[in-house]
C-alpha positions as CSV (number, residue, x, y, z in Angstrom):
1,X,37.7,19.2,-9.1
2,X,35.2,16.6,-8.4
3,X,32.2,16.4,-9.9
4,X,29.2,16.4,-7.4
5,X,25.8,15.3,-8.6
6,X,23.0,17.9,-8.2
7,X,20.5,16.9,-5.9
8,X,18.0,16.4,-9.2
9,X,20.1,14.0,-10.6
10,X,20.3,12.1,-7.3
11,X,16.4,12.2,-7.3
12,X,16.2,10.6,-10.2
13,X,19.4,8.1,-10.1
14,X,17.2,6.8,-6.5
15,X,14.3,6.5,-8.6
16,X,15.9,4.6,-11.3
17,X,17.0,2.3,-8.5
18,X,14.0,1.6,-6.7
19,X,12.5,0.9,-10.3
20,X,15.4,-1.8,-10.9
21,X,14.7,-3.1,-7.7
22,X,11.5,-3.5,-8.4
23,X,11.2,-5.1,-11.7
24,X,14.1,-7.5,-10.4
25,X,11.6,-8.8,-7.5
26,X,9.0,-8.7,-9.7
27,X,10.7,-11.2,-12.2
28,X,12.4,-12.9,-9.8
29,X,8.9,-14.0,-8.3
30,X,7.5,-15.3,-11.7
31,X,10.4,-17.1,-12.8
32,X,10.0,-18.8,-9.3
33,X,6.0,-19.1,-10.0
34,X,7.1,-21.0,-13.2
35,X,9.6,-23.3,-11.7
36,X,6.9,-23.9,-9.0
37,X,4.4,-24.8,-11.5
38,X,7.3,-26.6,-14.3
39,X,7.8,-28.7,-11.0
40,X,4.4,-29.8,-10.0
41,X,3.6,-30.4,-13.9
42,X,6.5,-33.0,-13.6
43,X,5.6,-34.4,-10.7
44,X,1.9,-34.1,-9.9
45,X,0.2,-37.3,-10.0
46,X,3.2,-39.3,-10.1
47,X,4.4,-41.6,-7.4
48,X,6.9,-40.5,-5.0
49,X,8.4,-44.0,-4.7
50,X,8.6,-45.3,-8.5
51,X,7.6,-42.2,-10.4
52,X,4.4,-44.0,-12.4
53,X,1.5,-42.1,-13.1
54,X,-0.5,-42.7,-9.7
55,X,-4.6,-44.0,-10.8
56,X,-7.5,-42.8,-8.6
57,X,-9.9,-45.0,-7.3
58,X,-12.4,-44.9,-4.7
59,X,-12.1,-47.1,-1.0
60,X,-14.3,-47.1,1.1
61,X,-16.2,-44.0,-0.5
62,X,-12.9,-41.5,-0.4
63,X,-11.2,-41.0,-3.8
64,X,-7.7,-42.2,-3.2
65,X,-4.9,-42.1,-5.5
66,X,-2.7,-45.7,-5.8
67,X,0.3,-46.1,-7.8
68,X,-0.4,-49.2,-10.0
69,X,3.6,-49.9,-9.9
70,X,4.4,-50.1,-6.6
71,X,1.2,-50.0,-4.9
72,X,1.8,-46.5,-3.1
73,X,-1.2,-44.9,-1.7
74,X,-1.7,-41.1,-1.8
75,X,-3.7,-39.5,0.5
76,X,-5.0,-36.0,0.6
77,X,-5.4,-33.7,3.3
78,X,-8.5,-35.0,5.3
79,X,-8.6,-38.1,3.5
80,X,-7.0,-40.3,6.5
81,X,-9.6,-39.0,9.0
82,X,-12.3,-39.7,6.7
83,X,-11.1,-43.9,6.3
84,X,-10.1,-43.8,10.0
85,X,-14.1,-42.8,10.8
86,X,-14.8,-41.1,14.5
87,X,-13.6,-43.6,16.7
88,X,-12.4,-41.6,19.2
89,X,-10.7,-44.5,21.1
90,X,-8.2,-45.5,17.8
91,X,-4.6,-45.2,17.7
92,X,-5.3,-42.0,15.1
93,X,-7.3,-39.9,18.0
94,X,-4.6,-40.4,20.6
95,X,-2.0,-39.6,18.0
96,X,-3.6,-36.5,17.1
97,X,-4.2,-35.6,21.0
98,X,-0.4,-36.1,21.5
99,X,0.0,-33.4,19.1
100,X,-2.0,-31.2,19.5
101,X,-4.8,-31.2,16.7
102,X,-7.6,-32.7,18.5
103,X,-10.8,-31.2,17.8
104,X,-11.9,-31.5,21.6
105,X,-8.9,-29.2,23.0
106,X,-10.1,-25.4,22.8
107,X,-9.0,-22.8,20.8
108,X,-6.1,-20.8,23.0
């Protein structure tokens, strides 16, 4: 004769699961927080081309990071615009135009 669960002890045995399910997500997204943050802690401030510690200086009033190896530059976000100044008629506007992240253009 087979044995057949009572409809309790399914109850429970779905809550179980939903609990394991749970606490599996749950540590799978901090052990991917960590490697995320192991990662950058590795890498942050280093250059992309040689891998030496990258100095900050300031150009042209914008804090710019250079790699004293190499001579990489590293920009931030916004950075670029800031060197490159308003001159709408530059090679950087009509880039930008091109795609699509001209200030001018209206929202859709």
């Amino acid at each position: 004769m087979a044995n057949k669960n009572s409809p309790e002890e399914e109850y429970f045995a779905r809550i179980e699961a939903e609990k394991r399910e749970r606490l599996a997500r749950q540590l799978d997204n901090e052990r991917a927080r960590e490697e995320a943050d192991a990662l950058k802690a590795a890498h942050y401030m280093h250059c992309g081309k040689c891998g030496q510690k990258m100095m900050t200086t300031v150009f042209k009033g914008v804090e710019i990071e250079v790699c004293p190896g190499c001579g990489a530059v590293l920009l931030d976000p916004g950075e670029l615009e800031q060197l490159a100044g308003d001159d709408q008629s530059s090679l950087f506007h009509n880039l930008a135009e091109l795609f699509g992240m001209s200030e001018d253009q209206e929202a859709p």
